[in-house]
N, C-alpha and C positions, 0 to 999 in steps of 0.2 A: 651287602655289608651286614654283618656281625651283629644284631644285638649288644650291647656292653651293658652288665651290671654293674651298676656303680656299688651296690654292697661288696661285691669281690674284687672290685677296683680298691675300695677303702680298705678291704682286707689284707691286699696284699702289701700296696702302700704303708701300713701298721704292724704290717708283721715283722719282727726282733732283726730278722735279716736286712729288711732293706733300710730300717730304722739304721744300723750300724754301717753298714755301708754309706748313708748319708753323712756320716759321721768322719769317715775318714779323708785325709789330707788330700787324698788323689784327686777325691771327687769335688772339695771344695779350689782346689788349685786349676781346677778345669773348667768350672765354674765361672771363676775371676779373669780365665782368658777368654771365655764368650762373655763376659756382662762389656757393654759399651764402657770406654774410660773417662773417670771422674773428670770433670767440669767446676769443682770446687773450686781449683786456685783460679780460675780466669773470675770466676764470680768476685773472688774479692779484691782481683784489680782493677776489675768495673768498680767496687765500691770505693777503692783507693781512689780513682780517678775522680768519679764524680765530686768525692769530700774536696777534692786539688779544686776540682774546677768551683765549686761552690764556695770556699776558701779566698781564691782569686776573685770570685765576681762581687766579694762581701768587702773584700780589700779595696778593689774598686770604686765600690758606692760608697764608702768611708771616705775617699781620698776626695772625691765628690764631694760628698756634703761640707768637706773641710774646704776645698775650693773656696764651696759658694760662700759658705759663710765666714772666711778672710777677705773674700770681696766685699760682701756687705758689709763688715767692719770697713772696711775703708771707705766706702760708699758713705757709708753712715758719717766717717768724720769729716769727710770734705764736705758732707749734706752740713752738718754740724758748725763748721768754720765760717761756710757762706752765709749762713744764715746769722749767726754772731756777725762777722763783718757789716751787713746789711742793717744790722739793729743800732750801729754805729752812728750816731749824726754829728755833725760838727760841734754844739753845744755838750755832749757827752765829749767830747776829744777838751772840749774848752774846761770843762768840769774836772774831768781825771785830772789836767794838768795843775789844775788849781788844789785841789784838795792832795793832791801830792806833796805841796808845802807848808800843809797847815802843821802846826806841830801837834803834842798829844791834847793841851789843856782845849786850843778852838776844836780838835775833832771833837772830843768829849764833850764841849757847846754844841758843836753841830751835831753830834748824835743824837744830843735832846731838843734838839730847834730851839737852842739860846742863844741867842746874839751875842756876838764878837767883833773884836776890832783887827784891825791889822795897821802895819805901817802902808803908810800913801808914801809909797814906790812905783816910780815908771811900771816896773815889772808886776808888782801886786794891780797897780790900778787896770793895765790892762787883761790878766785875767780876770781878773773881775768882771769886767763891761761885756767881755764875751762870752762868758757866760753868763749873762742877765738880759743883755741886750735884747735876746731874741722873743724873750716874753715879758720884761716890762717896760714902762717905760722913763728909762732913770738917767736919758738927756738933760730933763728939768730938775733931776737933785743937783745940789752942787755940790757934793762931795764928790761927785763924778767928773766935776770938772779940772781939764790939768792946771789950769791960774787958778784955784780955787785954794785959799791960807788952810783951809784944814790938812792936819796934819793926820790924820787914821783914818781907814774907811769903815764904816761902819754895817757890819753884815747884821738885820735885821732879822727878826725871826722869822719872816714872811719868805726872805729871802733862804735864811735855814732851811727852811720845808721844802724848795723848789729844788735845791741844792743835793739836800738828800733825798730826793725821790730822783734827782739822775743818776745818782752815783746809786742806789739802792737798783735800779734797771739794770743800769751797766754792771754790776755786781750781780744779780741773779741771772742776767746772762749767760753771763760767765760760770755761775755755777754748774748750769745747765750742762754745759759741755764738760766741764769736771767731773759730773758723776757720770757722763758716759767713758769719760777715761778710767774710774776709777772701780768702773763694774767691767772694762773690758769690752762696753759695750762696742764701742767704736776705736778703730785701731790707735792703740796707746803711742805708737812711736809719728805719727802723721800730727797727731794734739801734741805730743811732747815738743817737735821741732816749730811747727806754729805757733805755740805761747810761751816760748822760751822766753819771751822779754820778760815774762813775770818774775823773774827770779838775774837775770841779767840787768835790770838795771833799777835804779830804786824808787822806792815806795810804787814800782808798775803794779803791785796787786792791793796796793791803798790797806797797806799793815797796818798803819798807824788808826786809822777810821774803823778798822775792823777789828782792833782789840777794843776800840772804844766801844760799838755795838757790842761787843763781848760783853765786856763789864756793865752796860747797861742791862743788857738783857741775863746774864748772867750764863749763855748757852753761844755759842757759835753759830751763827747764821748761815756761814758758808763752810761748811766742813773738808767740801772735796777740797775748795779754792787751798785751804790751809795743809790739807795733805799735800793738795799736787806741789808745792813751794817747800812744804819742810822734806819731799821724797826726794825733791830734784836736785837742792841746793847739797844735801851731803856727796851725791852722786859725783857730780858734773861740779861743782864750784859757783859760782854768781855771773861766768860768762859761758855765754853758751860757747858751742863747740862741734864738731861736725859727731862728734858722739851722742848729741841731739836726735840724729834720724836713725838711729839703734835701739829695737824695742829691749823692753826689760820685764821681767816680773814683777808685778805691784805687791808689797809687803802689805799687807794691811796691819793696822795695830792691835797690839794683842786683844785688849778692851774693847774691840768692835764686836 
């Protein structure tokens, strides 16, 4: 074999002739039938696809996560219910019923633990007794007694303080599960049909008591309690209704 100078290789390669002949159509159309064929469009429907499929698996894990955590909402308000139900004892049921009849001047006694009286009524003396019975003991008074001439009974401040430290339980209770309805935390529409009695039948969220803390305190003590009843009652009306187990968007107020 041949020697090859690459200086006369470079020469010839450079010299005006073959430079021009590079130049022409023939030779670059000759060119483009021996180069292997572009690959470009398949490349970018591998990228179309992958974006599809990465799209899809992102939609996926979204639908996912929203699953879980409408379950756990729900989760949360049954967790929520059961435990309020449980907190419930017989002197709380004997207390709410009674303090549902006081009007506004004895809550505003009771709000301050100042003794009040009522009328000695069948119905007044036995709430009464049921709710006191279980922690004092007021056999031996005799205004407890049904033969007994007096005519009012007389709720003492001792008695005041016992009174509203049940309904003050049963009332923060309650709140409890109010701010989980009212942050969403726990499914709004499972709390809406379970306490619908708050707004179905009357003084069930002990209004009367609670403006009176109001006005003592000067600030709302139970905020959600008073949203969840003023949200419900334009909605739905004061009886429930099977539009009870229909969730809704909570409005919050402008000033929150």
């Amino acid at each position: 074999m041949a020697n090859v100078n690459v200086d006369d290789v470079v020469s010839i390669l450079s010299s005006p002739r073959v430079v021009d002949a590079l130049q022409r159509p023939e030779f670059k159309n000759a060119i483009h039938k021996l180069a292997p064929p572009s690959y470009d469009y398949l490349t970018i429907w591998i990228l179309i696809a992958t974006a599809a499929v990465a799209a899809v698996g992102a939609i996926l894990v979204w639908l996912q996560l929203r699953a879980d955590h409408e379950r756990s909402r729900r989760e949360l308000a049954v967790s929520l219910i059961r435990e309020w139900t449980a907190s419930i004892e017989v002197e709380t049921v004997s207390t709410v019923r009674f303090v549902r009849t006081l009007t506004r001047e004895q809550c505003d006694k009771l709000s301050d633990r100042r003794e009040f009286t009522l009328e000695k009524t069948p119905e007044n003396l036995m709430l009464v007794k049921s709710c006191l019975e279980n922690r004092f003991s007021i056999d031996d008074d005799p205004q407890f007694h049904e033969r007994s001439a007096n005519t009012t009974i007389l709720i003492s401040s001792l008695y005041c303080g016992y009174i509203r430290f049940i309904i003050a339980r049963y009332l923060n209770n309650l709140e409890s599960v109010m701010v989980a309805w009212y942050e969403s935390v726990a499914q709004p529409s499972i709390i809406e049909g379970q306490f619908s009695f708050l707004r179905s039948e009357r003084e069930a969220d002990l209004a009367t008591l609670r403006d009176a803390i109001f006005r003592g305190n000067n600030t709302d003590a139970f905020p959600c309690i008073t949203r969840f009843v003023t949200n419900m009652q334009p909605r739905y009306g004061r009886r429930p209704g099977l539009a009870d187990a229909w969730p809704f968007r909570i409005r919050r107020p402008a000033n929150d």
